[in-house]
N, C-alpha and C positions, 0 to 999 in steps of 0.2 A: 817451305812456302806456308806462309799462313793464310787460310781460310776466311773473307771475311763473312761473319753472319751477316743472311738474306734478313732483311728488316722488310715488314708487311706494306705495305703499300697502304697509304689513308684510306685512298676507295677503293681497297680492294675490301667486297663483301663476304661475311660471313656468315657462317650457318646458322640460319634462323632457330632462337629459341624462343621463340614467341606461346605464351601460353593464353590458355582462357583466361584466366587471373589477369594476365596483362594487359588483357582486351578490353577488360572492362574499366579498370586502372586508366584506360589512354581513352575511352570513351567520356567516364567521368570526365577525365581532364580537357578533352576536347568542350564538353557542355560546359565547364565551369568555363571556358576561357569565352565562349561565345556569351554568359550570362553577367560577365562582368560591365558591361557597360550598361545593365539594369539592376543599380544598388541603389536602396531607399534605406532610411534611418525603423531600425526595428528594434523591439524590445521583448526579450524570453520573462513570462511569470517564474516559470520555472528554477532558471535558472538565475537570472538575475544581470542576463548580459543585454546589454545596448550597444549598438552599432549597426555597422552595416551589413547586408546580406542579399543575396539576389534574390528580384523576386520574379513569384512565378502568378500569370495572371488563370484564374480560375473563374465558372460560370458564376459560383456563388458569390454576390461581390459583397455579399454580408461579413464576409470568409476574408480574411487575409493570410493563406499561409506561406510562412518564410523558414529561410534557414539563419537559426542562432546560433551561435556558440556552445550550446550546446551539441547541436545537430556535426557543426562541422567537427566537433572535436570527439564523435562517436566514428568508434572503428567498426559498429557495426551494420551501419547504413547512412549515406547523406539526404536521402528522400526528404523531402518537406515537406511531404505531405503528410508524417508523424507529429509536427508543430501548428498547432492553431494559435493564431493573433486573435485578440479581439480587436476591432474598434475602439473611439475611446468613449462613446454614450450609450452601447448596445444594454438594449435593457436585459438580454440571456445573460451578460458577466456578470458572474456571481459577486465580482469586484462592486457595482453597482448597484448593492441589494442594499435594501435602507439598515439603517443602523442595527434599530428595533429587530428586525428580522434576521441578521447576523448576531446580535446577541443569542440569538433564541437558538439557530443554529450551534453557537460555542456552547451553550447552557445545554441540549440535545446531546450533543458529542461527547463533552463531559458526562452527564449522568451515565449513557450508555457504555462506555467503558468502566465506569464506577462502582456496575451492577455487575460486571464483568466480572473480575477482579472480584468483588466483595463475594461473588458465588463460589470462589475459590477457596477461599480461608473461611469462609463461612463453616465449612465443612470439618474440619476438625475438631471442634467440640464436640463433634457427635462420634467419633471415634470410637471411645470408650460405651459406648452404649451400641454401636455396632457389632463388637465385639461378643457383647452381650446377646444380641438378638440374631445375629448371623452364627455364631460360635465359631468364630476364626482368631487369627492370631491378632499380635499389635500391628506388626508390617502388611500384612494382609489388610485391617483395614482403612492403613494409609495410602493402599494403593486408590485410594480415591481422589487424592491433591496429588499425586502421580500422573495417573491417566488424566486428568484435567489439563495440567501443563504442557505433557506431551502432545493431545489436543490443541491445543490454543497453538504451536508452537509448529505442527503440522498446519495448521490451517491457514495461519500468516501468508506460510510461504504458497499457498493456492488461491487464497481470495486474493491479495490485495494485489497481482498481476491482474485478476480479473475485474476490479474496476476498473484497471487503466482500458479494459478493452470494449467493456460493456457499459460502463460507468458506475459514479459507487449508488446513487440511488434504489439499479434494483438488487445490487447486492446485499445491501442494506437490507431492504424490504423479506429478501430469501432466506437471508443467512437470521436475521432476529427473528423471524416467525418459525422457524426450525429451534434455534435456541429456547424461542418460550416453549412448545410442543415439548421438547426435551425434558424437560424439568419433571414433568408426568410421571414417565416412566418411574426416574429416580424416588417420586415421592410416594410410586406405590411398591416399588419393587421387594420381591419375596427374597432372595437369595445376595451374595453378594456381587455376584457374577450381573444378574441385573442390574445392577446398582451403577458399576463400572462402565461399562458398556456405552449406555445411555449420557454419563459426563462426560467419557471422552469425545461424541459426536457432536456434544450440544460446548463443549471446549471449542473442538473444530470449527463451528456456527459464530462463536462466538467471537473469535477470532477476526474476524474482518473489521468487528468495532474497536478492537485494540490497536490494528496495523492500518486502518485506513484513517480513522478518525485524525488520524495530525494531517493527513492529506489532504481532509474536508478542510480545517481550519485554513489549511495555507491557499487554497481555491480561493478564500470569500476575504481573505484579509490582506491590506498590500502591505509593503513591505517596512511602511513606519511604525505601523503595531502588531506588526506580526507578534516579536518578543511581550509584547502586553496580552493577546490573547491565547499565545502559548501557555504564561504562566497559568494564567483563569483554569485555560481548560485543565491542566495539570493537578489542580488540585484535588478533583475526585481522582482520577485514577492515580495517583500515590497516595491517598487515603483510606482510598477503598479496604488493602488489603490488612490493616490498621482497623477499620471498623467492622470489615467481615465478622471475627469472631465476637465482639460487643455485642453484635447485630444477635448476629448467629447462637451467641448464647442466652440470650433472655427469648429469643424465640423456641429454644431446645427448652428451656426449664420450663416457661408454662404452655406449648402449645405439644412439645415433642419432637424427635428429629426429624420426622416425617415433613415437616414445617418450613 
């Protein structure tokens, strides 16, 4: 006699494997399915998506904020309340800053990266006269455009998360009045070990005007001249570090490297 297999029963139920994770999964999905029948036409700076998105209504009604495509396509939260809309005449979008004062901005951005960078290679002409007045090796007094880089390189990845949270204006304001303070130390320092020290924090500083500065640009430009005011600003800093040493050396020959 053959045996036939007992086949389960549709509704017979099984043992709940229900977790946290899935609660929140069937929560979400529950809210997105009740928010769909409140979609309006929305638009990400950001990103550059247009379409549709549910909205959520808030006290501020200056505020619009929605979910984009960006928003839906992060695994790491759908909240919309990390997306702000502007309006389309709100005099705070920096999108509707006059001309005049958006160049002035891309002209800002630009030099401040430009001094950035140029403090960098500046520094190697004086190498060989470091040498001389510190009495160290040749590697030893290149670890000056070392610790510089390393700095700048650490400090991207610190600052420019903290505009997104603080915004960039008073990073800005922190981080270059720390940079200029910086500079001090280096121009009086006895040892070499002074010397270092003080570049790499004032690298660090300096940093935010290399990693945030494209971020200012793309804030106040839309998206017809983005590519035209990219290039502009681009040209101090990939020149910069091309002019450093020019700089850098006629100020070493008649002023000294202290300079």
């Amino acid at each position: 006699m053959i045996e036939e297999e007992e086949q389960p029963s549709p509704q017979t139920s099984k043992p709940s494997t229900h977790t946290d994770t899935d609660s929140i999964h069937s929560t979400q999905s529950i809210r997105n399915d009740q928010q769909t029948n409140r979609l309006h036409l929305v638009r990400s700076y950001a990103s550059g998506y247009s379409g549709f998105g549910p909205e959520t209504a808030y006290a501020d009604i200056n505020l619009k904020h929605t979910t984009t495509g960006a928003t839906l396509g992060s695994v790491a939260t759908n909240d919309p309340n990390f997306e702000v809309d502007w309006s389309h005449d709100d005099p705070e979008n920096p999108r509707n800053w006059s001309m005049a004062y958006k160049a002035f901005v891309v002209f800002a951005m630009s030099y401040a990266t430009t001094v950035t960078v140029l403090y960098s290679t500046s520094y190697t002409v004086t190498v060989g006269r470091l040498e001389q007045v510190f009495d160290v090796g040749h590697l030893t007094a290149l670890l000056g455009l070392t610790t510089y880089l390393i700095g700048m390189a650490a400090g991207s990845t610190v600052l420019a998360p903290l505009s997104e949270m603080y915004g960039r204006r008073p990073v800005y304001i922190v981080s270059t009045a720390m940079f200029v303070i910086l500079i001090l130390p280096c121009a009086l320092a006895k040892n070499i070990e002074s010397l270092l020290i003080p570049r790499f924090f004032g690298a660090f500083a300096a940093a935010s005007l290399v990693s945030n500065a494209p971020g200012s640009i793309n804030d106040i430009v839309v998206e017809k001249y983005r590519a035209l005011a990219f290039c502009i600003w681009s040209i101090g800093p990939l020149n910069g570090p091309v002019v450093g040493p020019v700089i850098g050396g006629f100020t070493f020959q008649y002023l000294g490297w202290r300079w």
